[in-house]
N, C-alpha and C positions, 0 to 999 in steps of 0.2 A: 403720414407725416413725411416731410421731405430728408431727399438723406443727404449724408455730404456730397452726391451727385449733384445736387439739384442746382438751378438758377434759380432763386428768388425774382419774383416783378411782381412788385405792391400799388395798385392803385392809390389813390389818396383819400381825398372826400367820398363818405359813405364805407371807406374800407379801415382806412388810420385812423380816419379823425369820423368823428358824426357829422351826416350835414346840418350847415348851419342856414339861416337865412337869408343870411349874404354871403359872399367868399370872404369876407373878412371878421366875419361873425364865427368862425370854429375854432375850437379850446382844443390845443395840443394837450396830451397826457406829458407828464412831469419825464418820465419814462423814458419816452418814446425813442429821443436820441438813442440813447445809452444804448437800446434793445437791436435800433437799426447798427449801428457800428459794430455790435456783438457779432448781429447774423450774418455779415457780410464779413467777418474774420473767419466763420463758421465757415462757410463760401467757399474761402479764399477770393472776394474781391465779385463773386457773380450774386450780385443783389442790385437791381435797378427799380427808381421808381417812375410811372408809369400816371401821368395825370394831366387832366385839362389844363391847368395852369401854368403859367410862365415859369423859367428856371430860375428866376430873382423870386417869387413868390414860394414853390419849393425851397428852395435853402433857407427864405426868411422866417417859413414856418418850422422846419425839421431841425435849424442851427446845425448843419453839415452837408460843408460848402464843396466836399470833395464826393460826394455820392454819383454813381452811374445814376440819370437819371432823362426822360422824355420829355418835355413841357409841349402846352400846347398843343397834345394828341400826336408829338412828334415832331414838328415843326422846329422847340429847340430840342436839342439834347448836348447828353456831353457824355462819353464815356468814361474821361481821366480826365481828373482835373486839368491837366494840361491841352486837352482835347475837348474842343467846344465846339456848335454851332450854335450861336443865335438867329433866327429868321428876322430880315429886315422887316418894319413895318413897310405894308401896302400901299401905295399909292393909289394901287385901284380899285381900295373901300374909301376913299376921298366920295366922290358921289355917294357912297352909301351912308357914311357918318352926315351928309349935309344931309340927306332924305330922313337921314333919324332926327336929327335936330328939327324936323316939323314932325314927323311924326309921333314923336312922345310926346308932344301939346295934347295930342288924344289923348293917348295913353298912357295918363301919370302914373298908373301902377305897375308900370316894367320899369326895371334896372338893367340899364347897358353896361357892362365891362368891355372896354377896348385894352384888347391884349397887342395892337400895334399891325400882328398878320392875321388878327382872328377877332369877329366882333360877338358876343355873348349878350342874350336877353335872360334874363332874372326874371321870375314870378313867383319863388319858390315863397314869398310874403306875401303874396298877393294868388292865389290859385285860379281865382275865378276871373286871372287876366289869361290863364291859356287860348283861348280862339282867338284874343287879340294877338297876343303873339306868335302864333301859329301863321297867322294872315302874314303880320309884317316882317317874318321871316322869309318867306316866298317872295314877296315884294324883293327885301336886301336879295335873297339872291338874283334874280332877273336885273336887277342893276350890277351888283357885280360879275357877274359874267360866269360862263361854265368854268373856270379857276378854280370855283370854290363851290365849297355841297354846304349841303346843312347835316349838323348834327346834334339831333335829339338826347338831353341827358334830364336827371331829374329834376321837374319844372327849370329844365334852360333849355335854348336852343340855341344855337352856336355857327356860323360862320364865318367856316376855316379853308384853308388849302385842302382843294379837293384830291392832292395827293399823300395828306399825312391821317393816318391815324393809327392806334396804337398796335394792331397788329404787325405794319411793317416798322415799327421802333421797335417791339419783340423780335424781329425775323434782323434787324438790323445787330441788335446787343449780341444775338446767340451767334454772329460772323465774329465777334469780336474774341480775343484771347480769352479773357478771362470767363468768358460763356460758352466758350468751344468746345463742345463734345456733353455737355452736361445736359439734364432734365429741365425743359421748363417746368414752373408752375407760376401760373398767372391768377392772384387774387385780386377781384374787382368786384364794384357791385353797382353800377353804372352801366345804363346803354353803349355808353363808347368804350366800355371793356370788352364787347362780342366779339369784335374784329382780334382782341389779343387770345379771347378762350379761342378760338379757330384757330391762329396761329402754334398755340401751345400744344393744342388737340391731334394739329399736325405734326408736331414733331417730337409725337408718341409722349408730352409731357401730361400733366394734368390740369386742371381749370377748376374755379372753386368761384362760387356765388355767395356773396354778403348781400342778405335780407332775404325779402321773400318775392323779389321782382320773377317773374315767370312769362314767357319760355324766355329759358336760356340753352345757349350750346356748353355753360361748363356743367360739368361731371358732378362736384362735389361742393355743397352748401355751409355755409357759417352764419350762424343766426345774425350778430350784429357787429361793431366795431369793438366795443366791448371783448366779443367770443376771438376774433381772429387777433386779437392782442395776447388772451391768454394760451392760444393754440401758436404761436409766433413763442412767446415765453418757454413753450415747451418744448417747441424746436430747440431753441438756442440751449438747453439744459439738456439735450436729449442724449444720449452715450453711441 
């Protein structure tokens, strides 16, 4: 259990919330606020979250608008509310969005999220579109250009800035004051959490896996979203 050293970094979908089958299909717990603003008074202020989605979609889900937190794999973050960055949308996924506007005439069963610097394929309703998807992700990237990588999370695939993702948001918050000198622990349970368990691993903190995704590089397991809500509950109570 983390102690008053520690920095909290909470993934999101699959770790707070269950995944749903769209990004706008997940049921916040009643809870949830109340639990985040506790641990991060626990803190003193080193609690950040850590997730593929935009920083307007984090606050519109959690309802607290002042949390250290990463969107986008990095791309936005903010440390203090007074301290933001938003990433502009791209201009040079313009050719990629018009190649997807013919190519989901194929393939009705993927859903695109456009996050503005980052373009996301959906299957997670659809499983048996994964090799479609697969394929036209390769495609979007060779039109976009080396900029940007691909990143695999569960049934999505994602292209983003090929210099964000969530390990150096972890290596960025822990430069910051209020994560200065402290323990990470990074809870994820997403492929694009691997980059933050290495970061964390590195700097002698801990790493913790939500579900039963295998191999991983963190250390220490949590059955489901369920388990690390009440293992989070017991931090915030702990003496």
């Amino acid at each position: 259990m983390p102690g008053r050293d520690a920095a909290l970094f909470l993934d999101l979908d699959g770790t707070l919330l269950e995944f749903a089958a769209t990004p706008g299909g997940v049921v916040v717990p009643a809870h949830l606020r109340d639990l985040l603003v506790a641990l991060r008074t626990r803190f003193d202020g080193a609690l950040a979250i850590l997730s593929g989605r935009p920083l307007a979609d984090i606050d519109a889900l959690l309802g607290v608008h002042d949390l250290a937190a990463a969107g986008i794999h990095g791309s936005d973050w903010r440390g203090h509310a007074d301290r933001q960055h938003i990433a502009p949308a791209s201009s040079a996924l313009d050719d990629v969005r018009r190649h997807l506007d013919e190519a989901l005439a194929r393939t009705p069963d993927l859903r695109v999220e456009d996050k503005g610097i980052a373009l996301a394929l959906h299957f997670r309703a659809s499983p048996q579109a994964a090799p479609q998807a697969a394929s036209l992700a390769i495609e979007l990237l060779r039109i976009a250009g080396s900029g940007f990588a691909l990143q695999h999370g569960n049934q999505v695939i994602e292209l983003r800035p090929a210099d964000a993702d969530k390990g150096s948001a972890l290596k960025r918050f822990m430069s910051g004051a209020s994560f200065r000198g402290r323990k990470p622990w990074m809870v994820g349970a997403d492929f694009t959490d691997g980059s933050a368990f290495v970061q964390a691993n590195a700097d002698d903190g801990e790493s913790v896996i939500v579900g039963s995704r295998r191999p991983t590089a963190a250390r220490c397991a949590l059955r489901d979203p369920a388990a690390v809500l009440d293992w989070l509950d017991r931090t915030r109570n702990a003496t």
